[in-house]
C-alpha positions, 0 to 999 in steps of 0.5 A: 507499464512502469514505475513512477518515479518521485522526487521530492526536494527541499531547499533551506535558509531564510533566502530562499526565492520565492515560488511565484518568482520561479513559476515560470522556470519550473513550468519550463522545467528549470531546476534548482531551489536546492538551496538559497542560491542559484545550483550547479546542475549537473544531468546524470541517469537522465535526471538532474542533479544539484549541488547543494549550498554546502557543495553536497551533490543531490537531486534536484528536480528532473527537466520535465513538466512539474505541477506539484509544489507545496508551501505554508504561505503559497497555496495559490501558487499550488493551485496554479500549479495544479492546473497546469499538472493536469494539463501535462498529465502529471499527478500531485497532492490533490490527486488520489495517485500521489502518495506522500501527500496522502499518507502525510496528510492521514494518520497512517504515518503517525511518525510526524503530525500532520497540519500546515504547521509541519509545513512550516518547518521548512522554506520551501518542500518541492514535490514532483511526480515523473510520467510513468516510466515505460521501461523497467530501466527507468526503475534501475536508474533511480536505485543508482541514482539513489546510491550514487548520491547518498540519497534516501530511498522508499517504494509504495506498492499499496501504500499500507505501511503504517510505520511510513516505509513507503515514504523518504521524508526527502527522497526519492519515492519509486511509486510501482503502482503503474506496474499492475498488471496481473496475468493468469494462466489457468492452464499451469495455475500461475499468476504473474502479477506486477510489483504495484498491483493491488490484491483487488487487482490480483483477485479480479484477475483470478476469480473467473478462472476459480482460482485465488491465494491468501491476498489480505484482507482488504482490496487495497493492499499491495500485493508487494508489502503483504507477500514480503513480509510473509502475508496474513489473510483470509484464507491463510488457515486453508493455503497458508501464508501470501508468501508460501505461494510463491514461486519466483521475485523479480528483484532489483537490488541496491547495486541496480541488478535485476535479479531473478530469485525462486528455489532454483536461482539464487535460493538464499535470497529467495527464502529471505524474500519469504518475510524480510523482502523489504531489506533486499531491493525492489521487487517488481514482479512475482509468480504465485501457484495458484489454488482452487477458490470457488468465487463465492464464499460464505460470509458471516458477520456477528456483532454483540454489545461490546461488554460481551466481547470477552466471553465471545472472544473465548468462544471464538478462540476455543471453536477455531482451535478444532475448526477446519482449514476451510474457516477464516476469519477473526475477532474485533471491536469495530463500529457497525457499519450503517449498512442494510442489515444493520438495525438503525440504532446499532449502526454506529455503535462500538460493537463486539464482532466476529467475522467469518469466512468459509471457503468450501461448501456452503451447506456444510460451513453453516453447519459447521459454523453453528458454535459461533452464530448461535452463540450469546444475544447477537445485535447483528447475525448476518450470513450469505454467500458473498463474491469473495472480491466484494467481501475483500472490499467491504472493509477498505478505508473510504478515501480521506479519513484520517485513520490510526491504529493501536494494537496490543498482544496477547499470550490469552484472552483476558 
């Protein structure tokens, strides 16, 4: 398994050549269109390089087949393009594995707005999505290549960044998501799990043994990001954070070194892994202790009006402060879910809600979770044991929807 690697150009000036006109040299792996004139290439690290119409020297495009371009005034090309991209295998905009195009055109990022018309800010803006590489050397080459050309450099796990640190707004993207492969030994409860592996990769991997960690709160998120910059989740009250399971990163650093950190080896940056890993390189592997996690746990949904989202919001502060660790869980406003237990005229409506989770025996968290599902005048009061790899997905993003988030904090509940 390897990393893909994503290169993304953008040539400028009003004489740029047009696309149609390239088409055939870009289908045959020709490179350039690094500005308006024809570029000096240069092969380096097994990738091509261009030089620049001020003589700066970058990356151009590498010579292997290459579907994905995109242009305001040129999207018959990107469709021509497209079709020949799934012919060659490789992925683009129109795909669910090509992450700029997703996120750019999401409100994830909100760092630029989204639209064509942000398109039209440059002549022309080349995307190429390499094969998955098969060996990690591959991974090390373009974090030389980075460095040797002063170029802009990001990695997409999970993709969740909403700041968009998973993006080089013309740089290179290492996409890790072809390194998901997750391994557990349930003879020494250890998981070695893939820089690109999702936490519904790791819990799929985990569940039969009965055995889990803190992983998030939704299946998509990368188990990289989360447990880099220390990892909040469901389960956190009762094993702590994503990252205090660790036991060892793999690193490749900005020197392209690959560097193996846990308490015994290289301690100093193992510690900084444990919430600042972004800052030190790219992370490829991990080993994680595992804990005893019955596959099942007991899901609780509430939901009220939302003018009683203060006075339930307090409560729920008050009953977690002396809760045991076996409870997770938290406090929102959301939309109810047109789901089956939700009654016709509630689904849709901005609620108050509280969601718990308990993660020892059921008899008991009922019990115990009385202060909360007995509270108030509930619109939706619903608890069952649930597959805790089915609950992590219930409140995945569904695909395509243009999604922001506002946050604000707080020392008390108004």
């Amino acid at each position: 398994m390897g990393a893909v690697v994503l290169v993304r150009a953008r040539a400028a000036g009003a004489g740029a050549q047009s696309l149609e006109g390239r088409a055939g040299e870009l289908r045959s792996g020709a490179a350039g269109l690094l500005s308006p004139r024809e570029d000096e290439l240069v092969g380096a690290d097994r990738h091509i390089l261009g030089r620049h119409g001020d003589g700066r020297l970058g990356p151009a495009l590498r010579p292997s087949p290459i579907c994905a371009v995109r242009h305001s005034g040129l999207l018959e090309a990107w469709d021509r393009f497209e079709t020949d991209g799934r012919r060659h295998g490789v992925a683009h905009g129109r795909h669910l594995g090509h992450a700029p195009r997703r996120i750019h055109h999401g409100l994830q990022r909100n760092r630029r707005p989204a639209g064509r018309s942000d398109l039209r800010r440059v002549p022309l803006d080349l995307q190429l999505h390499d094969r998955p590489a098969a060996r990690a050397d591959r991974l090390v080459a373009a974090v030389r290549l980075a460095r040797e050309t002063d170029t802009p450099l990001s990695v997409r796990s999970g993709g969740h960044s909403v700041a968009g640190m998973s993006i080089a707004d013309g740089g290179i993207v290492i996409d890790m998501r072809a390194m998901n492969q997750v391994t557990v030994d349930p003879a020494t409860r250890v998981a070695t799990v893939g820089g690109g592996a999702t936490w519904g990769d790791f819990d799929m991997a985990a569940a039969p043994h009965a055995l889990g960690s803190t992983g998030g709160r939704v299946s998509t998120t990368g188990v990289a990001g989360l447990t880099l910059g220390g990892g909040s989740g469901w389960a956190e009250r009762k094993f702590g954070l994503a990252c205090d399971s660790l036991r060892s990163v793999t690193l490749v650093t900005a020197d392209g070194k690959t560097v193996q950190t846990s308490e015994d080896e290289h301690p100093d940056l193992f510690w900084a892994l444990h919430g600042a890993g972004g800052n030190f390189g790219v992370a490829t592997q991990f080993e994680f202790d595992l804990h005893d996690m019955d596959p099942n746990i007991l899901a609780t949904l509430i939901l009220y009006a939302p003018e009683e989202g203060g006075a339930v919001a307090r409560n729920y502060r008050d009953f977690v402060a002396g809760a045991p660790d076996d409870l997770g869980g938290g406090f929102a406003y959301l939309t109810a879910p047109p789901a089956p237990f939700v009654p016709a005229d509630v689904q849709g409506r901005v609620c108050a809600g509280v969601i718990a989770t308990w993660f020892g025996d059921h008899e008991k968290g009922a019990q115990t979770l009385k202060p909360i599902t007995e509270f108030g005048t509930p619109l939706v009061n619903v608890q069952m044991p649930i597959p805790y790899v089915m609950f992590q997905s219930m409140l995945n993003d569904p695909p395509g929807m243009r999604n922001y988030w506002t946050v604000e904090y707080h020392d008390t509940f108004p």
